[in-house]
Structure formats: C-alpha cells, structure tokens
Steps between C-alpha positions, in 0.01 A plus 500: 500500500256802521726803424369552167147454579530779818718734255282469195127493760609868648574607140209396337291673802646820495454524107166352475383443856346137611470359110856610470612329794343213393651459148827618672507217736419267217790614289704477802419169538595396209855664523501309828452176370756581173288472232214651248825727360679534784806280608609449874887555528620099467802470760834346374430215670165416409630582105744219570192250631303596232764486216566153655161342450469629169829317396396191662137529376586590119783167473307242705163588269697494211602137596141414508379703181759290356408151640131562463439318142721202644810561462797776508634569104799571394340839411360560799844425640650756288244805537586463877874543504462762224285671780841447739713643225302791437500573883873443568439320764862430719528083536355490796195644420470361188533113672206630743338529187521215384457341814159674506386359196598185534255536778288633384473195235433244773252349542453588826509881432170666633395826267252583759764507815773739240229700489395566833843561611533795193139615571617551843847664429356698222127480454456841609715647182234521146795530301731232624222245444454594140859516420518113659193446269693645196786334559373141539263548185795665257726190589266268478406609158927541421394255237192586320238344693312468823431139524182463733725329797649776485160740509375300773817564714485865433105549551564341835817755612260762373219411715696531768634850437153606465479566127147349321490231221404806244820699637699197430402484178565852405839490684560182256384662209738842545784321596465316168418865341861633653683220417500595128659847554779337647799629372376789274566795477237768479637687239465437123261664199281174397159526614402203719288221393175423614620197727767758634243743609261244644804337742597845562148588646488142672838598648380797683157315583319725328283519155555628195135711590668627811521868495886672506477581840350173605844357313770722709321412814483135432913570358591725796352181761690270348838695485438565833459177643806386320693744621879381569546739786195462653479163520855470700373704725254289521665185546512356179887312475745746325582174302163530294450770458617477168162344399301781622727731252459273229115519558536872516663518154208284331283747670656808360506334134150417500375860613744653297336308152137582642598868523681496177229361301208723683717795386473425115246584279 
C-alpha cells in the first residue's frame, strides 16, 4: 500500500516544498503500514483470525504457566475456569478451552511454535501483544506469587513479542501495582497511605518525581491501550474483553488518588 505515502508526499510539498514532501511521505508511510498512531481498517474477517489466535494463544499458555513448576494445582485449576466464567463462554467454547490448556500442559506443547503462529496472526498489533502479556502475568499471579517457572515461561512469550527483559520487569511490577486497586472505588475522604501512593505511581509506570503532566500522559497511554472498544476493533475476542475493563478501572483509581493527593495542601 502507497496511498498514504503519495497523499501525504504532495501535501507536505506544497506546504513546505521538498523537506515537506519528505516528512509527508514518512508519515504516510507509517499510516500505510498501520502503526506509530495510526491504525489500518482490520477487515471482519481478519478480526475473526486474529480474535482466534488470541483465544487459542491466551488458554494453551495458560496450560503451560500452570504446568511450569511441575505440576497443575488445584488453584491453578480454579483461576482458569474463573477466567471461563467471567467470559461467559457458551459450552462449546468453553470445552475448546479447556481443551487448549490441557494442551497446552503437555509435555509436548512447544511455547516457541504458539508463538510464531500469534506473532504471525498478530505481531503487527503493539497493543494486542501487551494485553496477551497482561493477561498471562495477572493470572499467573491470581494467587499471590510468580513462582520463577512461571517467570521463565513468561520472559520467553515476551521475547518473542519483542518486549526487553527490563520491559518485562516493569510490565510485572505494574501489573502487581494495579492489582491492588482492584475493586475500589475512587471515591472516599481518607488520605492515602504512603504504600497506596507508591503502588499508585508504580501502576501508571511512573514516579512519584514525575511531573503532573508526565502522570496524565503516562495515565492517558495506558487508558488508551486498554481501551474496550478499541481493542475489538482490533481483534481482541469480545469474550475478554472484560479484563481490559477491569484493567481500565485500576487505572482510573490509581490516577484518580495521585491527583487527589497532588491537589491538597
């Protein structure tokens, strides 16, 4: 595709002559290609494909996130089918499910091959990857801890998706950050412990240094790539999108206690 490079070329040289054209034909590239802001239009079918390998990808890792330390808990057992209950999935999807993580299990199950087949379906998509990131790490830590099978499993699906070891890590340490805003509201009159504020700043990815509008750019990011709507349209199954919303709401009540306590005196 070259339409938005041609378009955006002629633009930028009638506004700014040959420098224009040549930034213009950069930013049309861009469009072109679908990202650095800009999203390509995904066809129906090619949501269906990609909301596919995201279901298949998410159960079938989960099945080895689960198996990694040895064995499969009863724990483990249960964080997946409250996953299945909290995406109402019919029976038939629900026994692909499980089907998936029972494969996923095996020993036989290769993380690398999953993984090629997602990068491949989805790899071009920055926010699909880090919502299959957050997903596997905020199960995986359903019970309080990150055993380091379970790191080891979870380093390796993020090498693939292209995300460094210090990006892991900070993705590790704000999903543990959200986690305790789950279910709060961001109302009430108390002011907020020190340990609140510090996971509120760690749940943003930002510090407690960081200036205000370093903190709603870092806030608006995050809402943004957990965006319910967005991320359909993207590809993302309709079934979980319920995590994303979840993720924005522990969003929302951190910011919402960082700009509360900035405000008093």
């Amino acid at each position: 595709m070259m339409l938005g490079k041609l378009v955006a070329g002629s633009l930028g040289y009638m506004v700014a002559g040959p420098f224009g054209a040549v930034l213009g034909m950069y930013v049309g590239h861009q469009f072109d290609r679908g990202v650095g802001g800009f999203s390509r239009p995904v066809s129906t079918a090619e949501q269906a494909r990609i909301s596919e390998a995201f279901f298949e990808t998410v159960f079938s890792l989960l099945g080895n996130v689960a198996k990694a330390d040895g064995r499969v808990s009863s724990v483990e057992v249960s964080q997946a089918e409250s996953l299945m209950a909290k995406m109402n999935l019919d029976p038939i999807a629900r026994r692909r499910a499980i089907d998936l993580f029972k494969e996923g299990s095996g020993a036989n199950f290769s993380v690398d091959d999953v993984m090629q087949r997602f990068m491949s379906v989805c790899g071009r998509n920055n926010n699909l990857k880090q919502q299959l990131l957050n997903c596997l790490i905020s199960l995986a830590m359903a019970d309080g801890d990150l055993h380091k099978s379970e790191q080891d499993v979870l380093r390796k699906v993020a090498s693939h998706l292209g995300f460094s070891a210090a990006l892991f890590d900070q993705f590790i340490q704000m999903i543990k950050a959200q986690s305790q805003f789950r279910g709060s509201g961001s109302g009430g009159h108390s002011r907020p412990s020190q340990d609140q504020l510090a996971d509120a700043y760690q749940a943003l990815g930002v510090l407690a240094s960081s200036s205000s509008g370093e903190i709603k750019k870092a806030y608006r990011k995050l809402m943004s790539q957990n965006h319910p709507d967005k991320l359909i349209g993207q590809g993302m199954p309709e079934d979980m999108i319920s995590l994303a919303t979840q993720k924005t709401q522990e969003i929302q009540v951190a910011y919402d206690l960082i700009i509360k306590q900035r405000k008093e005196p």
